[in-house]
N, C-alpha and C positions, 0 to 999 in steps of 0.2 A: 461377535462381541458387541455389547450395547453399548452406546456412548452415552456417558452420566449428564445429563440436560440440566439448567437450572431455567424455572419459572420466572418469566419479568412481567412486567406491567408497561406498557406506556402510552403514552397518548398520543394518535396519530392524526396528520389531515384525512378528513373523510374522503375525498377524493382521491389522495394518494392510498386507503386502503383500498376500496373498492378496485381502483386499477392493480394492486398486486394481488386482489381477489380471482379477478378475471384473467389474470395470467396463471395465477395456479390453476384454476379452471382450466383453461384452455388447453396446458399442459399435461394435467392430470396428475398434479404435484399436491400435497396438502402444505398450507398457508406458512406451516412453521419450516416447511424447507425451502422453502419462498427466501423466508426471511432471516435464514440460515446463511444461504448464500447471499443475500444483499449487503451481511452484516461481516462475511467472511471477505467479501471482495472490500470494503470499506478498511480493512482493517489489512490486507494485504496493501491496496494502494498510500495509505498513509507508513507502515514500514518501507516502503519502498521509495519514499521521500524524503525520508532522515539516513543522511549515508550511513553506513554503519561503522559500530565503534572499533573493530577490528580494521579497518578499511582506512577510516581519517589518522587511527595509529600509525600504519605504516604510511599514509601520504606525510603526516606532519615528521614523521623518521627520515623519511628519502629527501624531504624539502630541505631537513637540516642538513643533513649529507651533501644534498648534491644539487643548494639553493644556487648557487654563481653559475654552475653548469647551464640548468634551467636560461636562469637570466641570461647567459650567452645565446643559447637557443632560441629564445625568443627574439631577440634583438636579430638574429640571421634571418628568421622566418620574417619580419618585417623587413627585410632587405630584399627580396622576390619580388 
């Protein structure tokens, strides 16, 4: 099954292309899956920095629930 691609433009430092030149070279990769994955890992690490919205639902759920709990907790661990 082929993956529907869209064409970009953009302008790069000429140093930083030639070194992903040379790495798809050296690989035996062509340039646009170079820049596939550069652009796939950029885009995993920034999801992966904003908690997610399912996730802060249930922390801000359980905080209301079981905030004094918490605070008891805490205050014991600082007593070690």
């Amino acid at each position: 099954m082929t993956i529907p691609r869209e064409k970009i433009v953009a302008r790069v430092d000429r140093d930083l292309l030639t070194a992903i030149r040379r790495i798809a070279e050296k690989e035996g990769r062509p340039l646009q899956s170079i820049v596939e994955d550069a652009l796939g890992a950029y885009v995993e690490k920034h999801d992966k920095s904003r908690p997610r919205v399912h996730v802060m639902s249930a922390y801000e759920s359980s905080l209301e629930r079981f905030g004094s709990l918490y605070e008891k907790l805490s205050i014991l661990e600082g007593m070690e």
